[in-house]
N, C-alpha and C positions, 0 to 999 in steps of 0.2 A: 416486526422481524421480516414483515414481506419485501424490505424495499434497502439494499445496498449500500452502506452510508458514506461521504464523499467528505474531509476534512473539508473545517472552512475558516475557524478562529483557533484561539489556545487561551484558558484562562487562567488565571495568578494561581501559583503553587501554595499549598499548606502541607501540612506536616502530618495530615491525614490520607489514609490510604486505602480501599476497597480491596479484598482477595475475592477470589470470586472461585468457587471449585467445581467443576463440570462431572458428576457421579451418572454411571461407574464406569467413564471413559477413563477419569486420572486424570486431568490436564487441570491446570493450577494455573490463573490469571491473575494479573493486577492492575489497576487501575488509580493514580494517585487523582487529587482532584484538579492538577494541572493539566491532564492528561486532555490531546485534543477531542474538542466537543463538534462532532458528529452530524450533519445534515444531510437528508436525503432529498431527492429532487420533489418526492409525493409530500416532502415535510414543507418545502418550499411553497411549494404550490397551496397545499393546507394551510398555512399561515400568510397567504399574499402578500409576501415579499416587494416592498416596490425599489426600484431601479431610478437611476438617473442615467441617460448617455455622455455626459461629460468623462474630460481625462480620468478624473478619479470620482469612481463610484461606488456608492455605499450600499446597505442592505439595512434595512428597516427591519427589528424583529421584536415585536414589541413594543416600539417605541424608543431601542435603545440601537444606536450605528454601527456596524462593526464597520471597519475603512477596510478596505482593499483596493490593493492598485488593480488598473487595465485599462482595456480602452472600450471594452465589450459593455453591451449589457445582459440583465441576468439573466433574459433568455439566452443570450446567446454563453453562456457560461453553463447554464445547466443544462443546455441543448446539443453545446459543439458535437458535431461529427456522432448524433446521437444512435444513427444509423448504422454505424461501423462500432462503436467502442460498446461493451458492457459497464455500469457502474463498478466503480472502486470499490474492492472493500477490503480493508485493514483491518487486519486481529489485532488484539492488543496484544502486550508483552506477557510475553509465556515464559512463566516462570519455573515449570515442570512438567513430567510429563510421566507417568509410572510408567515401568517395565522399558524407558531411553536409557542409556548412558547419558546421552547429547541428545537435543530436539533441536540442536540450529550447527549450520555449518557455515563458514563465511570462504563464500567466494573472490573474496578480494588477490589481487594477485595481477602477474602476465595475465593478458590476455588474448587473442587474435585478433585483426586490425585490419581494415581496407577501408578505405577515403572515396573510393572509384568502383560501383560495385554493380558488375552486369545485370542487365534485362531479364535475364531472366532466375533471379535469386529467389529461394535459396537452392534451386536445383543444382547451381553451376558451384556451388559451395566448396566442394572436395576439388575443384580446378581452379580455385583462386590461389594467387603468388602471394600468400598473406604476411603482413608484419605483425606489431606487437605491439601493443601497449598497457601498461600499468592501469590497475582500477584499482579505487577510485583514483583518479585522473582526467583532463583534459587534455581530448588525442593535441588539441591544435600546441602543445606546451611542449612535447614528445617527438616532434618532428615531423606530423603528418600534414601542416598544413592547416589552416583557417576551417573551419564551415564552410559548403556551399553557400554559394553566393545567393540561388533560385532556390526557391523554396523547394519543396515535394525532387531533391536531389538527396538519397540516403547514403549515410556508410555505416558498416557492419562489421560485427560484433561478431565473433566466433569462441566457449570455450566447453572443454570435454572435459569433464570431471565424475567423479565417482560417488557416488548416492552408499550412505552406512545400510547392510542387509537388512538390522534391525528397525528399519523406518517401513520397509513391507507390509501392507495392509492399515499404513498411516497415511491422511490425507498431507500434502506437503507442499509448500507455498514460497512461491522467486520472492523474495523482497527487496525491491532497491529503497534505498533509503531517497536519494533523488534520481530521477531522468530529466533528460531534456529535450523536448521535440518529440515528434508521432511516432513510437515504439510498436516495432511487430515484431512477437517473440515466434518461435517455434523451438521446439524440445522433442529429439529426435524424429525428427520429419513431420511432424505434428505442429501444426497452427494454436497454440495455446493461449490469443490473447492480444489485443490491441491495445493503450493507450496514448492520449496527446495529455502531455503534463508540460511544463516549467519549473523548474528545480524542485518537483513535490514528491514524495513518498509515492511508489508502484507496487501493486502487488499483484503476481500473476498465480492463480491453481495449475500447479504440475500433477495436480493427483492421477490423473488418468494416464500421463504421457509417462511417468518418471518410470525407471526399471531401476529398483532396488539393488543392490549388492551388485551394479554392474555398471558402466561407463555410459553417461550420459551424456549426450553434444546438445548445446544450446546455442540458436542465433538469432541474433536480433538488429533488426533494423534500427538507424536513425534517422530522422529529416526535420526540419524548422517547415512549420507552416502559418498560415497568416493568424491563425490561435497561437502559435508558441514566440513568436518573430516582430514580439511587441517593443519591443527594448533593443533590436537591430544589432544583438552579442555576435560575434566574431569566435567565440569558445564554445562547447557544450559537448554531449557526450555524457558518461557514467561518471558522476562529480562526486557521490558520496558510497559507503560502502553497502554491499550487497551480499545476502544472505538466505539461506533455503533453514526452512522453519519445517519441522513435524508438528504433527497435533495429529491426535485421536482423529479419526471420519468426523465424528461426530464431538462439535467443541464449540468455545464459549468465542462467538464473533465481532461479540463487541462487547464494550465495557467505559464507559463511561458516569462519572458522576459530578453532580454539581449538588447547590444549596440555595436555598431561599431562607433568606434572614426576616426576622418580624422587626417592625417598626422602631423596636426600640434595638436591634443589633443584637442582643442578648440572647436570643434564640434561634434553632433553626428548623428546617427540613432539610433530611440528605434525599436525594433522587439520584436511583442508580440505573442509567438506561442500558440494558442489557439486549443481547442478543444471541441466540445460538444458530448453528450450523451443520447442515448434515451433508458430507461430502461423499457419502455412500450411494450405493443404489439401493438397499432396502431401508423400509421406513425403523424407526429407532423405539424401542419401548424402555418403559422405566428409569428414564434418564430424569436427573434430579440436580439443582443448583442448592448451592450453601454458600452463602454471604456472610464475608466477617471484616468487622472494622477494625484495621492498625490502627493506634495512635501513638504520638510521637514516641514514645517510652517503649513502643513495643508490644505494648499488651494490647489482646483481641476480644475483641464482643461480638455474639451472633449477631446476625441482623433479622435471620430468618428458622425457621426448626425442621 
C-alpha cells in the first residue's frame, strides 16, 4: 500500500464481483473481476519487467505479454517526467457513501476556453477574453482551431463550480475519465497536481484546496509533448467526461481482483489486491475492511469476519 498504482492492462469480465466496505468511514467499493489490474513502478521493478525498444513493445510478466502500443521504452514509461508528476492513483468505483446524498458530481458541461494562453498563467487568468467550449469535447471540432503545432504550447481550461456543503471534512477527487497531453491543474489558486497521459484516466486530490458549500474555480493546462505526440493527432483536449468523487478522509484506494485456476480449470484462488487511503492529517484507528463476494444471482458470501 506504500506505492501508487498506475493502470496498465484490463482483463476478461465474469459475472463475479468483490464489494469491499471500508468501517467505520461508510464508504462501499466494488470491484468486478474485469476491473483494471493495477501496477506500480516498485511492482515493475520487483518483478523485472523486460522491454524491447521497437515500434511495438511488450512487457514480460511472468512469462505471459501484455501488448502495448508506443515508441518508448519501459523505463522511459515508468520514468516519464518522473521529477515533475506524482504517481496515478484511481479509486475504484464508489458505490456509497453514509451520511452523502450524492458522493460524485459530473462536471461535464460549458466550459471556458483559450487556444493562446499568456506567460504568465494562471495569474493573468481573470484578464483572459475567454470562449467556450463543451466537455467532453474536442476544442479543435468547436471552432477553436487544431492543437499547436510545437510541442510544450498550452491552451487552457477555465470552470467555476460549486462544491455540495455536505462533502466538508470529506476527502474529494477531479476525475477525468481521459486527458490528453501534460495537464497542470490548480484549484483555487492552489497548484494541485501534474499529469502527462494519452487518452487515459486522470485523477487529481482537491482535498486540501476544495471549499465546500462555496464556489470553486479550476484551471488547467494543456500541451502535447514528445511523451503524448506519438501518433502526431491534430485533436485533443477533455475527450471523455469528468467528475469530483467524495469519500470518507480515510477510504478503500484500490480494489482489484483476479484468479488463479488449478491445472485441471475446475478450481480456483480469488486474490483480492486491496488498498487503503488516509487523506487526513491525523493518523486513523480502528479502521476495519469486510469483503463480500457477489455472484451472478446476487447473493453474497463473506470472505473475511
Amino acid at each position: 500500500m506504500g506505492h501508487d498504482p498506475v493502470p496498465i492492462s484490463r482483463h476478461n469480465r465474469t459475472g463475479l464481483a468483490i464489494e469491499a466496505e471500508c468501517g467505520p468511514t461508510g464508504m462501499r467499493a466494488t470491484g468486478d473481476l474485469g476491473q483494471p489490474f493495477f501496477m506500480t513502478r516498485a511492482w515493475i521493478e520487483e518483478n523485472k519487467m523486460l522491454t524491447s525498444t521497437s515500434t511495438h513493445f511488450g512487457l514480460v510478466v511472468k512469462g505471459l505479454w501484455i501488448a502495448l502500443l508506443g515508441l518508448l521504452s519501459l523505463a522511459d514509461l515508468a520514468d516519464a517526467r518522473a521529477d515533475l508528476h506524482e504517481p496515478i492513483r484511481l479509486i475504484p468505483k464508489v458505490v456509497g457513501v453514509d451520511g452523502l446524498e450524492t458522493h460524485t458530481l459530473s462536471l461535464d458541461g460549458v466550459w471556458q476556453f483559450v487556444r493562446d494562453v499568456p506567460a504568465d498563467f494562471p495569474a493573468s487568468a481573470e484578464r483572459i477574453n475567454w470562449g467556450s467550449v463543451t466537455v467532453p469535447g474536442h476544442f479543435a471540432l468547436q471552432g477553436h482551431g487544431r492543437m499547436h503545432e510545437a510541442n510544450h504550447t498550452p491552451v487552457a481550461y477555465r470552470l467555476v463550480f460549486k462544491v455540495p456543503a455536505a462533502w466538508r471534512d470529506h476527502a474529494v477527487a477531479l476525475y477525468f475519465n481521459s486527458l490528453d497531453g501534460l495537464a497542470n491543474v490548480w484549484l483555487n489558486g492552489e497548484r494541485v497536481g501534474v499529469s502527462e497521459s494519452a487518452f487515459m484516466p486522470v485523477q487529481f486530490d482537491l482535498t486540501r484546496a476544495v471549499r465546500a458549500g462555496q464556489l470553486n474555480e479550476l484551471l488547467i493546462t494543456l500541451e502535447k509533448t514528445e511523451l503524448t505526440d506519438w501518433y502526431s493527432r491534430e485533436m485533443g483536449g477533455v475527450g471523455r467526461s469528468v467528475q469530483l468523487i467524495a469519500t470518507p478522509l480515510m477510504h478503500v484506494s484500490r480494489l482489484h481482483v483476479d484468479s488463479d485456476f488449478d491445472e485441471r480449470y475446475e478450481n480456483a484462488r480469488l486474490n483480492v489486491h486491496l488498498g487503503v487511503f488516509n487523506a487526513g492529517t491525523e493518523p486513523s484507528v480502528g479502521v476495519g475492511i469486510r469483503l463480500e463476494l457477489a455472484g451472478p444471482d446476487g447473493r453474497k458470501r463473506p470472505l473475511n469476519r
